[in-house]
C-alpha positions as CSV (number, residue, x, y, z in Angstrom):
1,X,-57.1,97.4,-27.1
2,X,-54.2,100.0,-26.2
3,X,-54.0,101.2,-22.9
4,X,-52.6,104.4,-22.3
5,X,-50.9,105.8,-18.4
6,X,-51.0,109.2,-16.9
7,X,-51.4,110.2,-13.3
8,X,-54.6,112.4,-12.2
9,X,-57.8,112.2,-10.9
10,X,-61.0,111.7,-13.1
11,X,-63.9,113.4,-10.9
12,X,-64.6,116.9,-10.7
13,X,-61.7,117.9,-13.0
14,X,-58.8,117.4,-10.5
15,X,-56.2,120.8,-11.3
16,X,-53.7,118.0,-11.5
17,X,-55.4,116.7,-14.1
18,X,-55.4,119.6,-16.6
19,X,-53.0,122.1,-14.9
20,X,-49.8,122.7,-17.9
21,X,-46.1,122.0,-16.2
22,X,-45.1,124.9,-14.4
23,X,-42.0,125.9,-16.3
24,X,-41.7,129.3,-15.1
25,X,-43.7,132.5,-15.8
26,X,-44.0,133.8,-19.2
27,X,-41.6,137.2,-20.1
28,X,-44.8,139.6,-20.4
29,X,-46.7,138.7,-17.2
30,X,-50.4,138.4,-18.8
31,X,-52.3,138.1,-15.9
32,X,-51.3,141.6,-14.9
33,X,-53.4,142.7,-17.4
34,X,-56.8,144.4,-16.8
35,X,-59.1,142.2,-18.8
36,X,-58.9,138.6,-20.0
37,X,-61.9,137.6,-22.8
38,X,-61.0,134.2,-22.5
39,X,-61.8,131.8,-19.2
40,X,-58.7,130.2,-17.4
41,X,-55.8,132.6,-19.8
42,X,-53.2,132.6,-17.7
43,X,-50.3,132.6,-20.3
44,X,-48.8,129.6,-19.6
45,X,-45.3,129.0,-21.3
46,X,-45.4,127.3,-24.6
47,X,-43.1,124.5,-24.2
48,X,-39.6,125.1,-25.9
49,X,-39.4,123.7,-29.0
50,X,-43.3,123.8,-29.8
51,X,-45.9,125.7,-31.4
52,X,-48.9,128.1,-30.1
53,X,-51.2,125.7,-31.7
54,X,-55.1,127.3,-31.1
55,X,-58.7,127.0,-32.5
56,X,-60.2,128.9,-34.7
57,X,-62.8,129.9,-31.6
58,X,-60.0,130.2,-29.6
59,X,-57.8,132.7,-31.9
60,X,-61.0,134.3,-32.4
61,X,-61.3,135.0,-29.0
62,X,-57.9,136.5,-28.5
63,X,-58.0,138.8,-31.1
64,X,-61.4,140.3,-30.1
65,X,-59.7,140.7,-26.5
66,X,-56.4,142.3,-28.5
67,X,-59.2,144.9,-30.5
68,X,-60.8,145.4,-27.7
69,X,-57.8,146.9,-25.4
70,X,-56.0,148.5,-28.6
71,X,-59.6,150.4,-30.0
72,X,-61.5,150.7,-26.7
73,X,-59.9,150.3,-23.3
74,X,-56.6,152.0,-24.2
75,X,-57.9,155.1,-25.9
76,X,-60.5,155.2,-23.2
77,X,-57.2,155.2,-20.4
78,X,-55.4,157.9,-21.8
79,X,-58.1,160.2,-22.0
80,X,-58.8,159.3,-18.1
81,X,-54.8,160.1,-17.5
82,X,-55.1,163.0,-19.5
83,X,-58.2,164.4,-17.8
84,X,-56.1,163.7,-14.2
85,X,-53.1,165.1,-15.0
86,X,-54.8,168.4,-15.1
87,X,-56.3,168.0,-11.4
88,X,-53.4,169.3,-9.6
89,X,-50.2,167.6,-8.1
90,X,-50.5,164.3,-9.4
91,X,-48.5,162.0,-6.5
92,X,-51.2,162.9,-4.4
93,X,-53.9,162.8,-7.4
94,X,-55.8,159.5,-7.1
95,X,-57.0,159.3,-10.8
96,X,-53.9,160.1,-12.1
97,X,-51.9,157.3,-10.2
98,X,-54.7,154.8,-10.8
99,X,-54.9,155.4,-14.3
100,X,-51.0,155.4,-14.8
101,X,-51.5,152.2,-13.6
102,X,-54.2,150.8,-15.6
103,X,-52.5,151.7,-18.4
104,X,-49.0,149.8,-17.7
105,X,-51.2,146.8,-17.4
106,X,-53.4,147.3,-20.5
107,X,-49.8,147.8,-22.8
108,X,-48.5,144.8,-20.9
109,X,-51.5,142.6,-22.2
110,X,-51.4,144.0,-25.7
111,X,-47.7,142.7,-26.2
112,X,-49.0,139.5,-24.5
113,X,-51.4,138.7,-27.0
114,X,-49.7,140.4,-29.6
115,X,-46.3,137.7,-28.9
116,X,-49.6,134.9,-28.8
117,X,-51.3,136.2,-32.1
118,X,-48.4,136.4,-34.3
119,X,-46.9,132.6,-33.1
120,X,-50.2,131.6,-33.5
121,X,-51.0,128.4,-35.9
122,X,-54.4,128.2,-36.1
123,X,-56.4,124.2,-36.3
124,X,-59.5,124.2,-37.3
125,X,-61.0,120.2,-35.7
126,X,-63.0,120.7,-39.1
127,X,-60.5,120.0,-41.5
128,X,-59.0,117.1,-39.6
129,X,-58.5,114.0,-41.8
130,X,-57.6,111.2,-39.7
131,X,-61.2,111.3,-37.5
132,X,-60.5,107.5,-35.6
133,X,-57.5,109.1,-33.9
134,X,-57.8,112.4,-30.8
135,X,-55.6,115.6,-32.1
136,X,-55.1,118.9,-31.3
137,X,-59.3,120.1,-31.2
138,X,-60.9,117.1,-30.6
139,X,-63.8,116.5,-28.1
140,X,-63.3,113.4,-26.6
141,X,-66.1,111.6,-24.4
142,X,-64.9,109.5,-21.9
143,X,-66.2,107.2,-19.4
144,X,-64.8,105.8,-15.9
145,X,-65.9,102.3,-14.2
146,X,-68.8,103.6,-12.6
147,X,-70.5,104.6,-15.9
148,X,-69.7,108.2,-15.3
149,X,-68.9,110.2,-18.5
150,X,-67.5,113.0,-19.4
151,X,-66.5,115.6,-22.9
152,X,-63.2,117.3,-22.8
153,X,-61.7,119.1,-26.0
154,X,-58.5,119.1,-26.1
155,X,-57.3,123.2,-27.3
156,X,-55.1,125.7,-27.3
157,X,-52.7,127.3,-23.8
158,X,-54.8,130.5,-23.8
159,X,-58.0,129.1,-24.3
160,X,-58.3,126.3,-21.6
161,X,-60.7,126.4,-19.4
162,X,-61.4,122.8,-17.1
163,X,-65.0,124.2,-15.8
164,X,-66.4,124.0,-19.1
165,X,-64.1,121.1,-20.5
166,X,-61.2,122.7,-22.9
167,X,-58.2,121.3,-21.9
168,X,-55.0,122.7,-23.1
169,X,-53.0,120.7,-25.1
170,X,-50.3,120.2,-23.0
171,X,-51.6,119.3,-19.7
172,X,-51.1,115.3,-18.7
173,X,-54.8,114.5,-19.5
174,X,-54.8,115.7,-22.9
175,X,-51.5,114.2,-23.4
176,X,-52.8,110.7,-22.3
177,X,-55.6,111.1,-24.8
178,X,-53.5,112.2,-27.9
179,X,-53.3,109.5,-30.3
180,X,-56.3,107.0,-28.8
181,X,-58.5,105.6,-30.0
182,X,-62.6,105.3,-29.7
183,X,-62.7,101.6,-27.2
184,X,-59.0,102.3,-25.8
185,X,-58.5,102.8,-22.0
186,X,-56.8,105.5,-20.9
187,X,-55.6,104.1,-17.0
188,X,-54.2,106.4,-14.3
189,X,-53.2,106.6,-10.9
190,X,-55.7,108.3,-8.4
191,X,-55.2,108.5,-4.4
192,X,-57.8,105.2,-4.3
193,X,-55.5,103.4,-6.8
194,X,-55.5,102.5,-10.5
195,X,-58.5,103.7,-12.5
196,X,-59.4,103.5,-15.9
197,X,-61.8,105.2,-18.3
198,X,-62.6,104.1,-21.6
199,X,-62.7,106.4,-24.8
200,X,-66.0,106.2,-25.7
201,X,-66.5,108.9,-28.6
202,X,-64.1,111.3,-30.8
203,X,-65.8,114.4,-32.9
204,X,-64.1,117.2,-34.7
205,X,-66.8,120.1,-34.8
């Protein structure tokens, strides 16, 4: 049996547990922006040296945020600056400054995702070949000594999201988990000591 070590805590999704290293804040600041379609994007730095690996629900999801500002939201501004730059002196016109506003952030998420779409290398868990071993969009199940268990997949930066168990990729839990196996132990460090959970089930759906 392989045992695998990481530190974290395994109840209630500890933000240690799942949070990406913190190695400093991406160029185009994309939680400035005015809209995020997918839970928990907060444009965390792809590591140097790595790819934007997603899903195809997660790159799905992106894109549909990208149309959305670009077709919808956008047009939809600059007809709302338009309208208020007619209203008379616009530093005292509320509208006007608002919507001058709005639309900085909407251009500054569009290059976001743009950046994100076209680095994007798309995994669909479906096609994955070697099925005994967790990759990039697997859903693991896991289980602690109590009998407690729980189902993280393991996904892309932008499409993480701890409540509802997508973990990104390169946050210590998911890195402890790459490469097991179902009946390994994944053991960790928590504040009441050395724990362990067991790997219990891995699906690519």
């Amino acid at each position: 049996m392989l045992t695998f070590n990481f530190v974290g805590h395994f109840h209630h999704v500890n933000k240690a547990f799942v949070k990406e290293p913190d190695d400093g804040d991406e160029e185009e600041a994309p939680d400035a922006g005015p809209r995020s379609g997918i839970p928990g994007a907060q444009g965390a730095q792809i590591p140097a040296g790595t790819k934007n690996y997603m899903t195809v629900r997660g790159h799905a999801q992106i894109r549909a945020e990208f149309e959305h500002l670009v077709k919808v939201e956008r047009p939809a501004m600059v007809q709302v600056v338009s309208w208020a730059a007619g209203n008379g002196d616009r530093s005292e016109n509320g509208d006007y400054i608002y919507g001058k506003k709005r639309l900085r952030e909407i251009d500054r998420r569009i290059r976001f995702l743009s950046k994100r779409l076209e680095s994007a290398v798309i995994v669909d868990p479906a096609q994955q070949e070697n099925v005994e071993q967790v990759f990039f969009a697997a859903t693991v199940t896991v289980c602690d000594a109590d009998g407690a268990e729980a189902t993280y997949q393991i996904v892309g930066i932008d499409e993480a999201n701890a409540m509802e168990g997508r973990i990104s990729w390169i946050s210590p839990l998911a890195r402890a988990l790459l490469k097991a196996r179902e009946g390994d132990t994944v053991r960790f460090d928590s504040p009441g000591g050395v724990r362990e959970i067991d790997i219990i089930e891995i699906r690519y759906e």
